[in-house]
N, C-alpha and C positions, 0 to 999 in steps of 0.2 A: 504494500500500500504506500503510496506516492505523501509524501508530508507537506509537501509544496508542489504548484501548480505555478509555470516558467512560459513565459512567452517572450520571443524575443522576435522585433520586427525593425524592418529598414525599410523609411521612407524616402523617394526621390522627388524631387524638382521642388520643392521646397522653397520659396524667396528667401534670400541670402538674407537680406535684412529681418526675418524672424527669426534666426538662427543665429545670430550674434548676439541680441536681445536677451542676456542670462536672466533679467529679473523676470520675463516673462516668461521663459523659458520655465524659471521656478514658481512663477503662478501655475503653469500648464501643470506639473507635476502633483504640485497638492491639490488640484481640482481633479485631476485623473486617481488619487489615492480617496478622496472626497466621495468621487463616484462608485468608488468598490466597497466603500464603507471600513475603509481604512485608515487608524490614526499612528500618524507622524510620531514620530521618537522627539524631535527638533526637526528647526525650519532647513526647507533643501540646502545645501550644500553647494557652491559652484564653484568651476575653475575655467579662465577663458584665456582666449590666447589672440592672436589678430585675428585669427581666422576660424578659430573652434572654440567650441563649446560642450562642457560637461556640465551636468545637474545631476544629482543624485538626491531623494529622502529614503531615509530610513524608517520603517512601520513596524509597530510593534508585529503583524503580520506579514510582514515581508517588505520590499522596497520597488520605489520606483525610478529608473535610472533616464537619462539619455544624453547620447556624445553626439553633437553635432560639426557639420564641416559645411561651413557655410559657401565658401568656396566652390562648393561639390555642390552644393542642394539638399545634402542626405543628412536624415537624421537615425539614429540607431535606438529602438526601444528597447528596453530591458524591463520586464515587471515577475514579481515572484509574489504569491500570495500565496494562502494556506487552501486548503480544496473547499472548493465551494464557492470561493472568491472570484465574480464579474471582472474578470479578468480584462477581455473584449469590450468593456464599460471604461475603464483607464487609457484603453489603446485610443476609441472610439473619441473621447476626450480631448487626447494630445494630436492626434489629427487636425480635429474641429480649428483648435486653435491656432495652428499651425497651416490652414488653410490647405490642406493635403488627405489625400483618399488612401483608405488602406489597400495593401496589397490583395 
């Protein structure tokens, strides 16, 4: 029996300038954690660079991650929840905001 439930997705074509964007980046994160009904340990986490971007939170449930390359367009999801956890509610989310279609 699986203890956590892992999705990990890559979005393309992305605007560059929502990908640079870390605070927003870390609204998108606790509103996708929001949506699973998952709470935050403390507020995301970020690290940027000229041209990329990391976000991370951590949930008492699992975490919600993404490395962006603005550059590129692409963003990289990571989300790990416990089972039973609207997984596809967080992805669905970070999309939305992000102005981008899931795979």
């Amino acid at each position: 029996m699986a203890h956590y439930d892992v999705r990990t997705i890559e979005l393309e074509g992305v605007a560059p300038q929502r990908l640079l964007d870390a605070s927003q980046l870390a609204v998108a994160v606790v509103g996708a954690a929001g949506a699973m009904g998952m709470s935050a340990e403390g507020p995301p986490v970020t690290r940027s660079s000229p041209s990329e971007t990391s976000v991370a939170l951590l949930c008492r449930e699992g975490h919600v991650i993404l490395h962006a390359v603005a550059s590129e367009g692409i963003c990289l999801i990571d989300i790990a929840g416990r089972p039973g956890t609207q997984l596809e509610r967080g992805l669905e989310v970070i999309a939305r905001r992000l102005g981008a279609t899931l795979p």
